[in-house]
MARDREN-356946 format. One record per residue (C-alpha): x, y, z. Coordinates in steps of 0.02 Angstrom, whole numbers, padded with zeros to 5 digits, always signed. Each point is the difference from the previous one (the first is absolute). Example, Ala and Ser with C-alpha at 12.3 -4.5 7.8 and 13.67 -1.06 7.14 Angstrom:
BEGIN
+00615-00225+00390 +00069+00172-00033 
***
This chain:
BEGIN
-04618+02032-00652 +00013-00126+00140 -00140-00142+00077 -00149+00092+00059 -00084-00119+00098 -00154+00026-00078 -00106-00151-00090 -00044+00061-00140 -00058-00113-00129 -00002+00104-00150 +00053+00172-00005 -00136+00132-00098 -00016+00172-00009 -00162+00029+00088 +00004-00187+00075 -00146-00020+00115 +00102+00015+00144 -00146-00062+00169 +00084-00154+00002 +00168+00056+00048 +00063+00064+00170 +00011+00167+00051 +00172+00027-00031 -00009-00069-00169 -00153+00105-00061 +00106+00153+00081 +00134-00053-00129 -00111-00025-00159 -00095+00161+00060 +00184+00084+00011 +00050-00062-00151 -00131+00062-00114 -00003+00148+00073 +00182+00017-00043 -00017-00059-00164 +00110-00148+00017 -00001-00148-00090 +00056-00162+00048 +00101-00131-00090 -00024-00158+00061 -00138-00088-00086 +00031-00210+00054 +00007-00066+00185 +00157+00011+00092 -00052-00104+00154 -00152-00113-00013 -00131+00052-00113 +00048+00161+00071 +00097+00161-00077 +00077+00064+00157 +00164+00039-00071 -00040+00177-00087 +00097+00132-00116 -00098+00173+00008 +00077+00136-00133 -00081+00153-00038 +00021-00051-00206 -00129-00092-00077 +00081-00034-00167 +00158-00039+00093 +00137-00126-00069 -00042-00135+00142 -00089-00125-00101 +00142-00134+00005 -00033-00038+00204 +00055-00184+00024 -00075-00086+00143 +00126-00143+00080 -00023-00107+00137 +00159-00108+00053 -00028-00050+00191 -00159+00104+00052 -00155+00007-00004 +00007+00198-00067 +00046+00025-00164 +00160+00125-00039 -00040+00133-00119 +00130+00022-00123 
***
């Protein structure tokens, strides 16, 4: 888990990935590979969800993620 740096604006399996950078595709490309899911589905900074948590378990228990925001412009995942 951790912020990414990446702009994504939604995050979908098989998300047409052209219009992100290289790095970022690398990731996505990575990830599905991998069979990792990720967790985060609203924007932590922006209209942005750079803030990510990848687990290997798609069913997993993480559907209670908070998003809070008390002096920043990124959101805390809680």
């Amino acid at each position: 888990m951790g912020d990414f740096n990446y702009a994504f604006v939604q995050w979908l399996p098989g998300q047409n990935v052209d219009r992100l950078s290289n790095d970022a595709t690398k990731f996505c490309e990575w990830s599905d590979d991998n069979f990792l899911v990720q967790h985060v589905t609203s924007p932590t900074r922006k209209n942005a969800i750079s803030d990510l948590i990848v687990t290997d378990e798609p069913d997993s228990k993480l559907t209670d993620l908070d998003l809070w925001s008390p002096t920043s412009d990124h959101k805390t995942v809680k």
